[in-house]
C-alpha positions in Angstrom: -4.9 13.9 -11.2 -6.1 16.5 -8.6 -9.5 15.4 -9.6 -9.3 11.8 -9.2 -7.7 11.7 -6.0 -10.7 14.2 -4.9 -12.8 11.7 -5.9 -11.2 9.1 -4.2 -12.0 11.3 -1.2 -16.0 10.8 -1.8 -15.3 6.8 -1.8 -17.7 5.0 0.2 -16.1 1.8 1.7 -15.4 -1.1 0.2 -13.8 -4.3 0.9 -10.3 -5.0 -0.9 -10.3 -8.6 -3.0 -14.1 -9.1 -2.4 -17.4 -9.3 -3.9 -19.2 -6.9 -2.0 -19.2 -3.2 -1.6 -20.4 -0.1 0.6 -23.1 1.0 -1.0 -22.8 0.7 -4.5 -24.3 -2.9 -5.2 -22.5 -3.1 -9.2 -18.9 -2.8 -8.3 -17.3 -5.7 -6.9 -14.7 -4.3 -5.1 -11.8 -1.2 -3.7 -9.7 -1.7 -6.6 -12.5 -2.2 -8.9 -14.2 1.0 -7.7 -10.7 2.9 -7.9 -10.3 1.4 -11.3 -13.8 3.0 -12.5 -12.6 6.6 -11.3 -9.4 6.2 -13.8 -11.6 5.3 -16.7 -14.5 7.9 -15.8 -11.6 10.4 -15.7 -10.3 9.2 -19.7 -7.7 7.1 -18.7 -6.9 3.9 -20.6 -6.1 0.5 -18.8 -2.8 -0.9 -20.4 -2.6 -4.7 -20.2 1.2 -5.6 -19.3 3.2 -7.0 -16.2 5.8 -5.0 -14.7 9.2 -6.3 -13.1 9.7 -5.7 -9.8 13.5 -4.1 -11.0 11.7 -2.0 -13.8 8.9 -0.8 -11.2 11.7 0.3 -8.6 13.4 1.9 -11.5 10.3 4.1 -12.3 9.9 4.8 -8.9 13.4 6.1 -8.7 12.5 8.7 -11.5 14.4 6.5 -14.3 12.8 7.0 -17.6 9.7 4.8 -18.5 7.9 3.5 -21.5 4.2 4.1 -20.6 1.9 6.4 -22.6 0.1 9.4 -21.0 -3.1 8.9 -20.0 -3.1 5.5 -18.9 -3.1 3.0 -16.2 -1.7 -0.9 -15.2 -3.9 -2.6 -12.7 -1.7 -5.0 -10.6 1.4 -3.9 -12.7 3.8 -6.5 -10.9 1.0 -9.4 -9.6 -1.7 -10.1 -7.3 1.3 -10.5 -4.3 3.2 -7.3 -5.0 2.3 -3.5 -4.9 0.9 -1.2 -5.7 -2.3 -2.1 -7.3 -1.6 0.8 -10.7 0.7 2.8 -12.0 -1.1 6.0 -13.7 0.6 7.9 -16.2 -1.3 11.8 -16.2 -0.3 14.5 -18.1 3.5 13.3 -18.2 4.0 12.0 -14.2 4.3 8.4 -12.9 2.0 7.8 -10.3 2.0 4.6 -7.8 -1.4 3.5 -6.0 -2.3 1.0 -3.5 -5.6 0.6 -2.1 -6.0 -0.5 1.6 -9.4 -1.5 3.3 -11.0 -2.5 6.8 -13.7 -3.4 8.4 -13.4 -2.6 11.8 -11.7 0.6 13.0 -9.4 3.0 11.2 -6.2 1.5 11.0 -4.5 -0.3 8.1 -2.7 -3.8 8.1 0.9 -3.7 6.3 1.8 -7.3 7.0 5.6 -7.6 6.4 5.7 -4.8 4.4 6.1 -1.1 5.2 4.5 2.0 3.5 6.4 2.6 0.5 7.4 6.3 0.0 6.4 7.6 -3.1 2.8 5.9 -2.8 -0.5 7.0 -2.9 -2.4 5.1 -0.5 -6.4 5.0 -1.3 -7.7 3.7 2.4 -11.3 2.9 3.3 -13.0 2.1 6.4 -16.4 0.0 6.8 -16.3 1.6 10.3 -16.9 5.5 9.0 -17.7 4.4 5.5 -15.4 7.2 4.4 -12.2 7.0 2.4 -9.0 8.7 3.1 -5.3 9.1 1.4 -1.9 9.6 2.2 1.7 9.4 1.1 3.5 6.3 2.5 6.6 8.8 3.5 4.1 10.7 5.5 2.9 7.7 7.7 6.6 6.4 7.9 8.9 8.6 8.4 12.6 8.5 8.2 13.4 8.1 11.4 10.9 6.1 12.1 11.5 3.4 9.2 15.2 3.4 10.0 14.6 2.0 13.7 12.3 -0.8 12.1 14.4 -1.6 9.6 17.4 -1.8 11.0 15.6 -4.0 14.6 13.6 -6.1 11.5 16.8 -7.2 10.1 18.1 -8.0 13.7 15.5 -10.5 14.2 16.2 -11.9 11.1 20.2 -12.5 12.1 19.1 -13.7 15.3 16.7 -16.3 13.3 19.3 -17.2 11.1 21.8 -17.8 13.9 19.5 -19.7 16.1 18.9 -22.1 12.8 22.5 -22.6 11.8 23.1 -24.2 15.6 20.2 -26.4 15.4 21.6 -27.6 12.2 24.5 -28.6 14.4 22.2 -30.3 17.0 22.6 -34.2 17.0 19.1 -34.3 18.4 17.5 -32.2 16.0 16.7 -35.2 13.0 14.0 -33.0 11.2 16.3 -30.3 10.7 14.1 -27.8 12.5 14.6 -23.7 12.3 13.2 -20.9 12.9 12.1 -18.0 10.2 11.1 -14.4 10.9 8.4 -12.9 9.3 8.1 -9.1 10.1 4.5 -8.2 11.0 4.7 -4.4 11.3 1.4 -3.1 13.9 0.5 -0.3 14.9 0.2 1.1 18.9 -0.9 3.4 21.3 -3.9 5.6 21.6 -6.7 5.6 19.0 -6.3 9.3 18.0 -3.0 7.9 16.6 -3.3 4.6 15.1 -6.7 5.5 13.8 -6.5 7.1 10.5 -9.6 8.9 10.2 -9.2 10.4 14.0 -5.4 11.3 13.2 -4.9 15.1 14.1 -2.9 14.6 11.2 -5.5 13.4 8.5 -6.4 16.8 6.4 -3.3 17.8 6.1 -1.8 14.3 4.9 -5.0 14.4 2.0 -3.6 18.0 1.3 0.0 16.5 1.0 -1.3 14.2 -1.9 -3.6 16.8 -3.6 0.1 19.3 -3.7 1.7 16.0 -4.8 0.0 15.4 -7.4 
């Protein structure tokens, strides 16, 4: 596994869902390219959907059913992470690739870096390709305050819409709904992955991982 992630390192960028690419012209896209490292590397795709239950399950170090050697591209959908689940030489391995074209700094939406994941992340910008662990971007402190204000919004949301529902005046039932955008901010040499003091050292922390 060592070796794929080191050759996830030498990715060029390319765009995630899309039919173009850095600079290799036959591979249509990030997870395609990823994909091609597996199977270059012997491992065999396994065609099979995964629950989201049975994925947190595996995540959690329950026993799974895969065989060694192989890998499930989009495991749990199109909508849901991560993008595989490798099985290598007896160890579960979860990985989601990321992509941009301007900057250094990946979009999680409404969702936050999960743990145990290995994120692949390429920038058009530096046309360079980096990884991480999601518990090294997010750390515990950290996703505690955003959790815990995240779920505030979402009381405050819910609150605000059970008065309205009370509101004579209100006759198309109006609410409101909070959906948690998480950003990053602050100086580039932060939010910027590939300028990150931290960088080498969070590609190390997936090399040991592994």
């Amino acid at each position: 596994m060592k070796n794929i992630i080191k050759d996830f390192l030498k990715m060029p960028y390319y765009r995630n869902y899309a039919a173009c690419s850095g600079k290799v012209h036959n591979v249509a896209n990030h997870e395609n390219a990823v994909e091609d490292i597996l199977i270059n590397h012997g491992l065999s795709a396994v065609e099979r959907k995964v629950a989201k239950a049975e994925r947190d399950a595996w995540l959690a170090g329950e026993v799974d059913d895969m065989e060694d050697n192989t890998y499930i591209s989009q495991p749990c959908g199109t909508h849901d992470s991560p993008d595989f689940i490798i099985k290598e030489s007896g160890k579960m391995y979860f990985v989601e690739c990321k992509s941009v074209k301007k900057g250094g700094t990946p979009v999680y939406n409404s969702g936050l870096p999960k743990e145990k994941y290995i994120y692949v992340f390429s920038s058009k910008k530096y046309d360079e390709t980096t990884v991480y662990l999601g518990r090294d971007v997010v750390e515990p402190g950290v996703f505690k305050v955003l959790k815990e204000m995240e779920q505030k919004i979402k009381d405050l949301c819910h609150d605000a819409t059970q008065q309205l529902r009370e509101v004579k005046e209100n006759t198309h039932g109006l609410g409101i709904y909070a959906r948690s955008m998480f950003g990053h901010y602050g100086i580039k040499d932060k939010t910027d992955y590939f300028h990150n003091s931290r960088r080498r050292e969070l590609e190390q922390n997936v090399l040991d991982f592994v």
